[in-house]
C-alpha positions as CSV (number, residue, x, y, z in Angstrom):
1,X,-114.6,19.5,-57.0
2,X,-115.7,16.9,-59.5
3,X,-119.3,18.4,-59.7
4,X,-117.5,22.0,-60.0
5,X,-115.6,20.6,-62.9
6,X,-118.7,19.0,-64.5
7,X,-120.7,21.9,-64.4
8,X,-117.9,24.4,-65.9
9,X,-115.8,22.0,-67.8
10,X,-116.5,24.4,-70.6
11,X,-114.8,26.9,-69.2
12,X,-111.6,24.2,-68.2
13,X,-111.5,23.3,-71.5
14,X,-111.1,26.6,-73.1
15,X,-108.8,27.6,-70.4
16,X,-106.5,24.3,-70.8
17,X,-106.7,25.1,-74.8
18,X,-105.8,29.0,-74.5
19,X,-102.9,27.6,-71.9
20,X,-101.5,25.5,-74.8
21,X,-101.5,28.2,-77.3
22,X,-99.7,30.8,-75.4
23,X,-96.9,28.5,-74.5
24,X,-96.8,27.4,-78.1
25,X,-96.9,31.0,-78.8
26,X,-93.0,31.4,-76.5
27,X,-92.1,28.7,-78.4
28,X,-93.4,30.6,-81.9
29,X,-94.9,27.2,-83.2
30,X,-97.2,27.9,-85.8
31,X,-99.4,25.3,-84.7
32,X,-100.5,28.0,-82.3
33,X,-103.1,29.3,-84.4
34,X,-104.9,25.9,-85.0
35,X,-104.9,25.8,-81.3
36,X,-106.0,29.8,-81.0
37,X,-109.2,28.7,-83.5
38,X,-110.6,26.3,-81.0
39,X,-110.1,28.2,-78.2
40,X,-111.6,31.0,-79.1
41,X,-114.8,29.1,-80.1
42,X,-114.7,27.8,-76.7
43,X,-114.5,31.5,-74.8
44,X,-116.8,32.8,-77.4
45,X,-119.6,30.7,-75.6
46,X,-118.0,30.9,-72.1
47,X,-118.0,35.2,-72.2
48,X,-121.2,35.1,-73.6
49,X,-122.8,33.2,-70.7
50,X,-120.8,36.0,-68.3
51,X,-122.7,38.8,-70.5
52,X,-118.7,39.8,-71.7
53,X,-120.2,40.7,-75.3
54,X,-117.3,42.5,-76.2
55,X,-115.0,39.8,-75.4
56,X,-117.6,37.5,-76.8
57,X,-117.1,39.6,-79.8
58,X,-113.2,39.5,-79.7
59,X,-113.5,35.7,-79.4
60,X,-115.0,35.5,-82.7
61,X,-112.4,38.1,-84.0
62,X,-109.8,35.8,-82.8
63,X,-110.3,32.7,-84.7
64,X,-110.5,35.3,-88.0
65,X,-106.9,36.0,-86.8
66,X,-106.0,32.8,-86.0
67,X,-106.9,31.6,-89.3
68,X,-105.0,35.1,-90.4
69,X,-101.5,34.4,-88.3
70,X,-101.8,31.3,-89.8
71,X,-101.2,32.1,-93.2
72,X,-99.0,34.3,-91.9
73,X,-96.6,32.3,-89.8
74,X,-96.9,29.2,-92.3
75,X,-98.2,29.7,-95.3
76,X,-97.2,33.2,-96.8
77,X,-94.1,34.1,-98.7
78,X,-92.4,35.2,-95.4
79,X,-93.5,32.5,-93.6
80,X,-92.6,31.8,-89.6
81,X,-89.1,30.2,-91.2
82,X,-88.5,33.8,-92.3
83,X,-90.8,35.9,-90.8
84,X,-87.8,37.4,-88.3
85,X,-89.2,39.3,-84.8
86,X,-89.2,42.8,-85.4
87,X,-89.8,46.1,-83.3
88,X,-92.6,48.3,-83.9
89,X,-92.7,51.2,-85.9
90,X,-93.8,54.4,-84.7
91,X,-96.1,55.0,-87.9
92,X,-97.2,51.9,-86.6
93,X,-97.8,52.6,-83.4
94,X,-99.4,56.0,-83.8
95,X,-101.9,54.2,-86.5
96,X,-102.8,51.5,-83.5
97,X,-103.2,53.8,-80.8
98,X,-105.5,55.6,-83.2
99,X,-107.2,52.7,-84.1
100,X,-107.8,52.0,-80.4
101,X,-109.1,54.8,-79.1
102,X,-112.0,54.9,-81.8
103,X,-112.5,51.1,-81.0
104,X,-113.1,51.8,-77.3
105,X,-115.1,54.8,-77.8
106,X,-117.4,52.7,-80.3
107,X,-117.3,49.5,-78.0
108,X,-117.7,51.2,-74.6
109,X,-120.8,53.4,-76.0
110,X,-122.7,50.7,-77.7
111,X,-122.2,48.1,-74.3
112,X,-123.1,51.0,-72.1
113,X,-126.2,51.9,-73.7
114,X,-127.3,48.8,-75.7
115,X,-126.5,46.0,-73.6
116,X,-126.9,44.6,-70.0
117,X,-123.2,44.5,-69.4
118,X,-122.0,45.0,-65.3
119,X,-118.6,45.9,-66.4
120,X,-119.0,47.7,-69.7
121,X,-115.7,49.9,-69.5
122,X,-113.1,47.2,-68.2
123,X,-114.6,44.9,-71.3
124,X,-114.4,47.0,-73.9
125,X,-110.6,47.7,-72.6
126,X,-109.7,43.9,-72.3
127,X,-111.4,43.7,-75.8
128,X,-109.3,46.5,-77.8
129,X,-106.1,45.9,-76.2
130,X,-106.1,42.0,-76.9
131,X,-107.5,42.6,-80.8
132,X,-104.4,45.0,-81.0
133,X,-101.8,42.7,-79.7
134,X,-103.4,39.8,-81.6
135,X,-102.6,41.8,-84.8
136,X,-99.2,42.8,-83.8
137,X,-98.1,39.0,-82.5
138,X,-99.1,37.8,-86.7
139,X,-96.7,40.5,-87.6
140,X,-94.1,39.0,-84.6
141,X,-93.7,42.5,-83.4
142,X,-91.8,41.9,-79.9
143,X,-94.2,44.6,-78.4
144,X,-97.1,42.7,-78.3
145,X,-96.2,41.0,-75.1
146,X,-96.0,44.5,-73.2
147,X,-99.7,45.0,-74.6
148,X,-101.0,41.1,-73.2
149,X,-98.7,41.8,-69.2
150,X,-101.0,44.7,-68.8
151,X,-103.8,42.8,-70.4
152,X,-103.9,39.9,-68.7
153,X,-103.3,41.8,-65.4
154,X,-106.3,43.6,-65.7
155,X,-108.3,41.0,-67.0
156,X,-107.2,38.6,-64.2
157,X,-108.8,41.4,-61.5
158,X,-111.9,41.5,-63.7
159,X,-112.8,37.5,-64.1
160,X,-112.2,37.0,-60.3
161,X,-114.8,39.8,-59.8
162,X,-117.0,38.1,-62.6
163,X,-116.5,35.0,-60.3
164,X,-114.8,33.2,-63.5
165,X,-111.9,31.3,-61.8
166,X,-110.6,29.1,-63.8
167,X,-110.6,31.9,-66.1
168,X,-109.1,33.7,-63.3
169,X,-106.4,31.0,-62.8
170,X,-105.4,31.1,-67.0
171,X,-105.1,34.9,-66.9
172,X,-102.3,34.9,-63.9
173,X,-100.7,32.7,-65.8
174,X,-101.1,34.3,-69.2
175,X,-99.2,37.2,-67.1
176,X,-96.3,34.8,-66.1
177,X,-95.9,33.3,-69.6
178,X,-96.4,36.4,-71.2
179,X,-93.2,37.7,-69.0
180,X,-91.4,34.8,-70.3
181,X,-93.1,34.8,-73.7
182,X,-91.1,38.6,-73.7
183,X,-87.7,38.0,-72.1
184,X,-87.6,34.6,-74.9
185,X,-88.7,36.9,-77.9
186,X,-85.9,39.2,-76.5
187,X,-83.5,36.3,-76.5
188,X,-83.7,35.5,-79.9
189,X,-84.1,38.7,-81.4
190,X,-80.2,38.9,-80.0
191,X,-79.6,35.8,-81.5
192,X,-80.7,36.7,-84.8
193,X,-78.7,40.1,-84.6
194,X,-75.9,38.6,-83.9
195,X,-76.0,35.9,-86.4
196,X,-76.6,38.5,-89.4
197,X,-73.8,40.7,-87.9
């Protein structure tokens, strides 16, 4: 176990640091993003090892919007303080879904026919759906934790098939937390309704 750990303790550290940002994430702690920076350095190097390029690529994408929810949840005008969990629109939505479908076209055609990705298909899905529900969690849009259940779900299937464990491990619980990270959002979007009336 101790020579497993040495030779992957990459891959435990960017697990234990993406562990600590979602549950920082329930707890909407802007300190999230500092956390979701390093982390995603970490995976960018860990999915590119596992020939993941599109993930490799969202990796990099989210430490852009780490640094992005960042400035949203603490330093802009409507800061976390004020920045109230909201539903989606469906102007919104529409935009996003259109968005994603173009993304995964794009994605899915370059990895298929440029790359020497094994799973081209269920990478490029992992990879649009998380860089749409990392979007929507900087605007605190309560939907975003329907988008990372199915997510992680998936993803958990496809890491154990990649043989990437402790990966595996942190997605099954990214599933569980993400559950919880929804019925809390839920909680004190009541709250809030109730308090203003």
């Amino acid at each position: 176990m101790i020579n497993w750990i040495k030779d992957n303790y990459i891959e435990v550290i960017g697990a234990f640091l993406a562990l600590v940002y979602l549950i920082l994430e329930v707890r909407q702690k802007w300190t999230m993003w500092i956390v979701g920076i390093i982390s995603s350095i970490f995976y960018t190097f860990i999915f590119f090892e596992a020939k993941l390029y599109a993930e490799t690529g969202m990796n990099a994408y989210f430490a852009a919007m780490s640094v992005y929810g960042l400035y949203c949840w603490k330093y802009a005008k409507n800061s976390s303080s004020s920045l109230k969990i909201t539903h989606i629109g469906i102007k919104t939505t529409g935009w996003l879904s259109g968005i994603g479908i173009l993304l995964f076209a794009l994605i899915a055609s370059i990895l298929s026919n440029y790359t020497d990705s094994s799973v081209p298909y269920a990478d490029t899905l992992v990879t649009v759906l998380s860089i749409i529900a990392t979007w929507m969690v900087a605007h605190k849009f309560v939907e975003h934790w329907y988008l990372w259940i199915f997510t992680n779900c998936f993803a958990t299937g496809l890491y154990i098939y990649l043989e990437l464990y402790p990966t595996a491990i942190l997605y099954t619980i990214y599933t569980i937390m993400s559950l919880i990270g929804l019925i809390e959002w839920k909680k004190t979007m009541k709250n809030e309704e109730i308090k203003n009336g």
